[in-house]
Each structure stands twice: as C-alpha cells, then as structure tokens.
N, C-alpha and C positions, 0 to 999 in steps of 0.2 A: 484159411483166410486168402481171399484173391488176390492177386499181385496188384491190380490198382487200389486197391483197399488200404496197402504195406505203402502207398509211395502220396495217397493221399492226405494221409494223418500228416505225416511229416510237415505236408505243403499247408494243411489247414491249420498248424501250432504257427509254423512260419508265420503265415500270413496275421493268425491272431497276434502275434507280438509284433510285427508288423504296424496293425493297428494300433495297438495301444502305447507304440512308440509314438507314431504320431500323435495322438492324443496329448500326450504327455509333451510334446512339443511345442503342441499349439499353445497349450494351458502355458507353458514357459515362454513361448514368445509375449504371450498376454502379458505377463508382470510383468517380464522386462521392459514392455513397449509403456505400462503404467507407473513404471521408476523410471525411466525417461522422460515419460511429460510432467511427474510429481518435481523433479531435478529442473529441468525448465523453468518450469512455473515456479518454481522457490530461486531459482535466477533472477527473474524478472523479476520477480516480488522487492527482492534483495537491493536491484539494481534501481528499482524506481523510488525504493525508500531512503537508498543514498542518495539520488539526486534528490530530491524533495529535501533533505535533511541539509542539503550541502545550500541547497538555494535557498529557503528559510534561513537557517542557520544566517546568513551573509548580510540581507535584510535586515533581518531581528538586530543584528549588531547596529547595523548604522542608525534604526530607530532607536534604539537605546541610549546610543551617541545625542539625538537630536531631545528626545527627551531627559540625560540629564543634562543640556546647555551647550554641553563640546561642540558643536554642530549646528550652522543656519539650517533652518526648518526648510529651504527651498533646495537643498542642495543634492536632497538626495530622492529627488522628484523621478529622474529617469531609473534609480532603483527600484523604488517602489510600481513603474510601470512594467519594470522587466520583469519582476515578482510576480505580481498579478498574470503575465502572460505565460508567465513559466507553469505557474499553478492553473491556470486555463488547460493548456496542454497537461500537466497531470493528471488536467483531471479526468480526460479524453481516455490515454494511455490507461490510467484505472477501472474507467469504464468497459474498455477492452479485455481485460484480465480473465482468462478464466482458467482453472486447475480443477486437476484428479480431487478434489476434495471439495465437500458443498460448504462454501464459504460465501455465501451471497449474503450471510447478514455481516460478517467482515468486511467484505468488497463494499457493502451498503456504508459502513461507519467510514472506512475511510474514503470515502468517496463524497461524507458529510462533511468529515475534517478539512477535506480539499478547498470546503465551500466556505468553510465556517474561519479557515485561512485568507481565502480571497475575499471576505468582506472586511477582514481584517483591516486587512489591508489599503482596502477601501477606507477606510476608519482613518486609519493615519494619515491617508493622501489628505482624506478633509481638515484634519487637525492640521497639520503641514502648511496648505493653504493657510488656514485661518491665523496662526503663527507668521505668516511669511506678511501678512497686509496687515494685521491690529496688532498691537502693542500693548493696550493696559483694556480694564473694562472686563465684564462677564464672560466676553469672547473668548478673550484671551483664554480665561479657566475652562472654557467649552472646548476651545484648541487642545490643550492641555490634557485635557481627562480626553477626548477623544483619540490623542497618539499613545495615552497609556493603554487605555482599553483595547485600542488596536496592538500594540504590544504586548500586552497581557494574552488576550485572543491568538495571536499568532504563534506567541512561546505557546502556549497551553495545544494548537491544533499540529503544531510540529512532537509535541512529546507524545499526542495520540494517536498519529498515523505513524509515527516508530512502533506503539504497541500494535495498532492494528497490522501493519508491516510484518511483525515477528509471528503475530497469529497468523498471517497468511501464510506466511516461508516455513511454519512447524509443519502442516498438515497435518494437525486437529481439528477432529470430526467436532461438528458444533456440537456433540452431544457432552464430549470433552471440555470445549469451552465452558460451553455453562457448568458446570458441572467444576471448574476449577475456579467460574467465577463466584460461584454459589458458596463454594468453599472461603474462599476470602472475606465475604461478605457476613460469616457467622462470628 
C-alpha cells in the first residue's frame, strides 16, 4: 500500500464526519431557529389576547353598568370611543401576526371577532345616544335592545378571540383543529 494511500483514508473519514457534523448542525440550528420563532409567536399571541381581554373586559363592565340602570347612558361615551380605537389597532397588530404554524383560518376568525367587537360596540354608542336624549316611547326599547345586543355581541366576541388566541399560542396544525373540532361536535 503506498504511503499516500495510508495518510489519505485517515484525511477522507476525517473529513466525511466532518461533513456530516455539519450537516447535523445545520438541521439543529434549523429547529432551534423554529422553536424560537414558534416561542415568539405564542408570546405575541399570548400578549395580544391579554390586552384585548383586559380592554373588552373594562368596557363590557361599564356597559353592563349602564344597561342594568347604575349608570347614565352618556357617561361612558369616551369609553366606549377608546374601545373601539383600541380594537382598531388590534386589529392591525392581528393582521400582522404570523407563526411557524398555518394558522390563517385562526388569524381569519379572530380577526372576524375583532370586527364583530367593534360593531359592537358601535351598537351600544347608538343605544347610548338614544337613552341619553328619549326618555319613554319605542325609542327608548330600540335604545335598550341596542346596548344589550351590543353587550351581548361584545361578551360573546371577547370569549372567541380567547379561543381563537389559545388556538393560535397551541401551535396546532389546522389539521388538528378540525379534527378536535369535529370530535366535539359528534
């Protein structure tokens, strides 16, 4: 066997584990670099669904307040504008979202509920008004059923963009979703 023959082999194992260290590197940088942005994105998720939960939340009480009586209907006017602009911007920040997992029919639902809040909301201003200038008459019931349904609406899109929220921060594959919502449903 020739002498560069005896010093060759050694340098070509070398160099094969070599390579397949790297290899093996890259692939590990890969996950880690996809549990980091899974980790993020279930931050953000996390983070946006507290605030939303914490600013509904504050609103719903004072509408609550004004529809059972506690409360002049005029009073909680600059709440209900700072709500509305709050959920504006969520629903921006929502739009923006994107994660290691294909969640765009999630992103899409909450992103409905954002909407389905801020008409809400709309709902009650009107009622609100219509309480703050008529007193007796049909209006008045038109007031009335308008701040509930706007409170109803608003409880109801605050407790679905918690679910939706949760589904985004799991990082289950949509196939998962359905699949455990299909379960529910039998």
């Amino acid at each position: 066997m020739p002498a560069w023959l005896s010093l060759a082999l050694p340098i070509a194992g070398f160099l094969a584990l070599v390579l397949i260290f790297v290899v093996i590197l890259r692939r590990t940088g890969r996950i880690v670099g996809l549990s980091r942005e899974s980790d993020r994105f279930r931050r953000s998720v996390e983070d946006l669904s507290g605030r939303i939960d914490t600013s509904l939340g504050g609103v719903i009480e004072r509408i609550d307040a004004v529809r059972r009586h506690q409360v002049p209907p005029d009073s909680i006017g600059d709440n209900l504008s700072a709500a509305r602009d709050a959920v504006e911007r969520y629903e921006a920040e929502a739009a923006k979202l994107h994660g290691p997992v294909p969640a765009d029919d999630v992103r899409a639902a909450l992103l409905y509920e954002l909407e389905r809040a801020g008409r809400a909301l709309e709902m009650v201003a009107h009622g609100c008004e219509l309480l703050a200038t008529l007193r007796s008459g049909y209006r008045e019931l038109e007031a009335q059923t308008a701040v509930k349904r706007g409170y109803l609406n608003a409880l109801h899109a605050r407790e679905a963009i918690a679910r939706h929220a949760d589904n985004l921060a799991s990082g289950r594959t949509m196939t998962e979703r359905r699949w455990l919502s299909s379960r529910l449903n039998d």
